[in-house]
C-alpha positions as CSV (number, residue, x, y, z in Angstrom):
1,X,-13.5,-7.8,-27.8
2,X,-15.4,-7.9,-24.7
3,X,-18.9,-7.1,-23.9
4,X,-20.9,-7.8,-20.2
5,X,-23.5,-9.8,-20.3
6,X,-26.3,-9.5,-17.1
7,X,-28.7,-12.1,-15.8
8,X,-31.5,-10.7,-14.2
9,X,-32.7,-14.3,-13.4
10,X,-29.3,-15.0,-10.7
11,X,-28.7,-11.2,-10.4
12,X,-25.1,-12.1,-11.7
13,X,-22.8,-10.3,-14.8
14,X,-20.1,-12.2,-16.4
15,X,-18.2,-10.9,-19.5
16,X,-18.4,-12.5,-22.7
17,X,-15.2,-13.0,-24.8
18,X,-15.7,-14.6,-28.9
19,X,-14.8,-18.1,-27.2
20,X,-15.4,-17.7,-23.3
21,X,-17.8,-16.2,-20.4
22,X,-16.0,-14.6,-17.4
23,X,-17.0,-14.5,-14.2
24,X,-16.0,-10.8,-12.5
25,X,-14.0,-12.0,-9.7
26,X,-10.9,-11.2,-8.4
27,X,-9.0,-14.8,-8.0
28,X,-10.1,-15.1,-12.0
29,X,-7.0,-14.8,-13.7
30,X,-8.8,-14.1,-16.8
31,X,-10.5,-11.1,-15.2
32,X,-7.2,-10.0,-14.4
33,X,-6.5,-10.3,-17.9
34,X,-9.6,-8.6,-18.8
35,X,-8.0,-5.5,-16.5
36,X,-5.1,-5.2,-17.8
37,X,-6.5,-5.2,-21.4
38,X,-9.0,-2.1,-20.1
39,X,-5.9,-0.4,-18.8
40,X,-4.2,-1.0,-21.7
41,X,-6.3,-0.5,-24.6
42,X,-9.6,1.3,-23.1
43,X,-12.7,1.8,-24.0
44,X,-11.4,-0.3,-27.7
45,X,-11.4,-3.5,-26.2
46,X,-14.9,-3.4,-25.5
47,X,-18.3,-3.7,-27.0
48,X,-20.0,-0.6,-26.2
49,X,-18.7,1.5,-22.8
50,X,-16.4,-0.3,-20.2
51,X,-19.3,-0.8,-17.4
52,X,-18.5,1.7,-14.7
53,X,-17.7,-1.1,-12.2
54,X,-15.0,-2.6,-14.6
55,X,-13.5,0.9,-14.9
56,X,-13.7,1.1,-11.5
57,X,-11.7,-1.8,-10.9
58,X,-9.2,-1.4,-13.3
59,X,-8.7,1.8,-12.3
60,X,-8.1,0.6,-8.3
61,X,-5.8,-1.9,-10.3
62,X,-3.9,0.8,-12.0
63,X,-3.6,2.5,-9.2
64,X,-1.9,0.1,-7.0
65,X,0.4,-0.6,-9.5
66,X,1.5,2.5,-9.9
67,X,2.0,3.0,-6.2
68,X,4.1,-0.3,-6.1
69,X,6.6,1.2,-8.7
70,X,6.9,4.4,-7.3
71,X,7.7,2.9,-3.5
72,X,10.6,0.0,-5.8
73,X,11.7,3.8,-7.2
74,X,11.9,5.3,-4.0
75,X,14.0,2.6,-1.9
76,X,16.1,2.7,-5.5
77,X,16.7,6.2,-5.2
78,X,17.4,5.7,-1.1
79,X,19.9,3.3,-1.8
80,X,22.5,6.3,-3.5
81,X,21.2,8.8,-1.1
């Protein structure tokens, strides 16, 4: 389970696993983790709501993953066109 946890004394969130904090940044591999579990599971992998900039993000994630597939479909289908 995750939750988010903000400091208001460095303006900075980072989310908190049982054994680990996270920073939310992109190059993090284990935010990218954290993505693909919202994606995945939803709101059940975390404490509370999914923080609308999380959702956000893994949503934009989603996306472009979805867009990938469908162009690898496309030049698939080209191919016995």
């Amino acid at each position: 389970m995750y939750s988010l946890i903000e400091d208001s004394m460095f303006n900075t969130k980072i989310i908190k696993t049982e054994n680990a904090f996270i920073p939310l940044d992109l190059a993090n591999s284990d935010y990218q983790r954290v993505l693909d579990d919202i994606i995945e599971q939803g709101a059940d992998c975390f404490t509370g709501d999914i923080p609308a900039d999380l959702q956000a993000a893994a949503d934009a994630k989603e996306f472009a993953q979805q867009v990938e597939a469908y162009k690898t479909a496309k030049a698939r289908v080209a191919q016995y066109q």
